[in-house]
C-alpha positions as CSV (number, residue, x, y, z in Angstrom):
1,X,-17.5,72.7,-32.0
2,X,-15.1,73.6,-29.3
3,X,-12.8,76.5,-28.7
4,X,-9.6,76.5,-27.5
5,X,-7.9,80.3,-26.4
6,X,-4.4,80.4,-26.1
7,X,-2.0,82.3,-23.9
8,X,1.3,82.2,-22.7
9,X,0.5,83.6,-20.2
10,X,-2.7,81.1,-18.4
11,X,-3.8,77.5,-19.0
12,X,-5.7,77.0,-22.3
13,X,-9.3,77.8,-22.0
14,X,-11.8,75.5,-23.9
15,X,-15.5,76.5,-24.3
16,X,-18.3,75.0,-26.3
17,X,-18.8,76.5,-29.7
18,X,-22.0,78.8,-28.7
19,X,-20.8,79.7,-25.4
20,X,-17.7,81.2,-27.2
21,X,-19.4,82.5,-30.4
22,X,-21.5,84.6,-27.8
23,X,-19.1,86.1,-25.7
24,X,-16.3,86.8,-29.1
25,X,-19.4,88.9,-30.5
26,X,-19.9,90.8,-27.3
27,X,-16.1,91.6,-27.4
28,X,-16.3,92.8,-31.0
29,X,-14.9,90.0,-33.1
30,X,-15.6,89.4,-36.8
31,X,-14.0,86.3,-36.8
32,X,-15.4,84.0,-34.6
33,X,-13.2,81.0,-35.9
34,X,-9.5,81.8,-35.4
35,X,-8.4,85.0,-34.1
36,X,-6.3,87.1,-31.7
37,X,-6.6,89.8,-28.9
38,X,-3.7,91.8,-29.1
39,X,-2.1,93.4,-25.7
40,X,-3.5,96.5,-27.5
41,X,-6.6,95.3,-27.8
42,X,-7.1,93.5,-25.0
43,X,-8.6,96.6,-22.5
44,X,-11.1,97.7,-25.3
45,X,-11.8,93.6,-24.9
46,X,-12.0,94.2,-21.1
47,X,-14.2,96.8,-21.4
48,X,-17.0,95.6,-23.8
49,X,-17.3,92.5,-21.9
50,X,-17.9,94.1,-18.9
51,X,-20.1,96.1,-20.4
52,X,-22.3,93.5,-21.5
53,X,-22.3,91.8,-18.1
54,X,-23.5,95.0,-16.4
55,X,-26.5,95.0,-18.8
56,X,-27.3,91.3,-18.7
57,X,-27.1,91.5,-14.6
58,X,-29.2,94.6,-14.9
59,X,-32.0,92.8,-17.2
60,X,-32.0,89.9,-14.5
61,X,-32.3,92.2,-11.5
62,X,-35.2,93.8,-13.6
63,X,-36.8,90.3,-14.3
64,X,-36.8,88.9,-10.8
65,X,-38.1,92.5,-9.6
66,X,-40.9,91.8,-12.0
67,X,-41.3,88.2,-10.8
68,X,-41.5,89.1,-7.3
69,X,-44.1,92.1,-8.2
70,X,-46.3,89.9,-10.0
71,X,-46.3,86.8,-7.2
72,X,-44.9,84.5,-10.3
73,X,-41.2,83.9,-9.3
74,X,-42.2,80.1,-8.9
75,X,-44.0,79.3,-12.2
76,X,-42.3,78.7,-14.8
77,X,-37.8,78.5,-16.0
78,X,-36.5,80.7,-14.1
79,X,-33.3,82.7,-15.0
80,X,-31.8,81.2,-12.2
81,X,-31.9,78.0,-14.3
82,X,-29.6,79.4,-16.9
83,X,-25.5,80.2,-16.4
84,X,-25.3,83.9,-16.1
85,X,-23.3,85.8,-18.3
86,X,-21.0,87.2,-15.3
87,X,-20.0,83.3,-14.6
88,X,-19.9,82.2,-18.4
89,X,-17.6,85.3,-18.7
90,X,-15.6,85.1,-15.7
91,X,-12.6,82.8,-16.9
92,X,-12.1,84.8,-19.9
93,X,-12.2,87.8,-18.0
94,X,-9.4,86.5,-15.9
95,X,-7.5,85.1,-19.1
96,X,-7.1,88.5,-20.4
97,X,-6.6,90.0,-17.1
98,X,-3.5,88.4,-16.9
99,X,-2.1,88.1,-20.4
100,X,-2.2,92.1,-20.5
101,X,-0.5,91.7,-17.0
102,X,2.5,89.6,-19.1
103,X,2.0,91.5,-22.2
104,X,0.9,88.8,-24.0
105,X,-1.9,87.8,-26.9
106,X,-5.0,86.0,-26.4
107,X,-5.0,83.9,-30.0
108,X,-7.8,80.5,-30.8
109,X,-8.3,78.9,-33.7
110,X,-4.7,78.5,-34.9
């Protein structure tokens, strides 16, 4: 499933259905399939997903700390191998930077 978030403010941004589902629960939304960020909203938004990349760059710091400690930072996935939060985050970030800059909603599903 893809999403599709809206603005009048930006170009549309599509993510892939788990990618999205993720990042709407980190920002508080109970409905993951059609909803809005109001301009009211939309620090609280902000805020949460920043939140949330703070702690997952902290765990990451911790784990390659712990890799580099224990002499195993080459065996093994790394967590290099996996898109950060911070860069899966970063265009929505920016979407809702500037709709609140134009006073306008963030909506998808509709």
């Amino acid at each position: 499933m893809l999403y599709k978030f809206k603005s009048k403010a930006t170009p549309d941004l599509i993510m892939l259905g788990p990618d999205a589902q993720r990042l709407l629960k980190l920002m508080g939304s109970d409905a993951p399939s059609k909803g809005i960020f109001t301009v009211a909203q939309q620090p609280q938004v902000m805020a949460a997903l920043e939140a949330a990349i703070a702690q997952d760059e902290a765990r990451l710091a911790q784990i390659s700390t712990q890799r580099r400690l224990d002499g195993s930072e080459d065996s093994g996935a790394t967590t290099s191998d996996a898109v950060s939060l911070k860069r899966r985050a970063q265009p929505f970030l920016e979407m809702l930077r500037r709709s609140m800059a134009a006073q306008e909603d963030v909506v998808w599903g509709v």
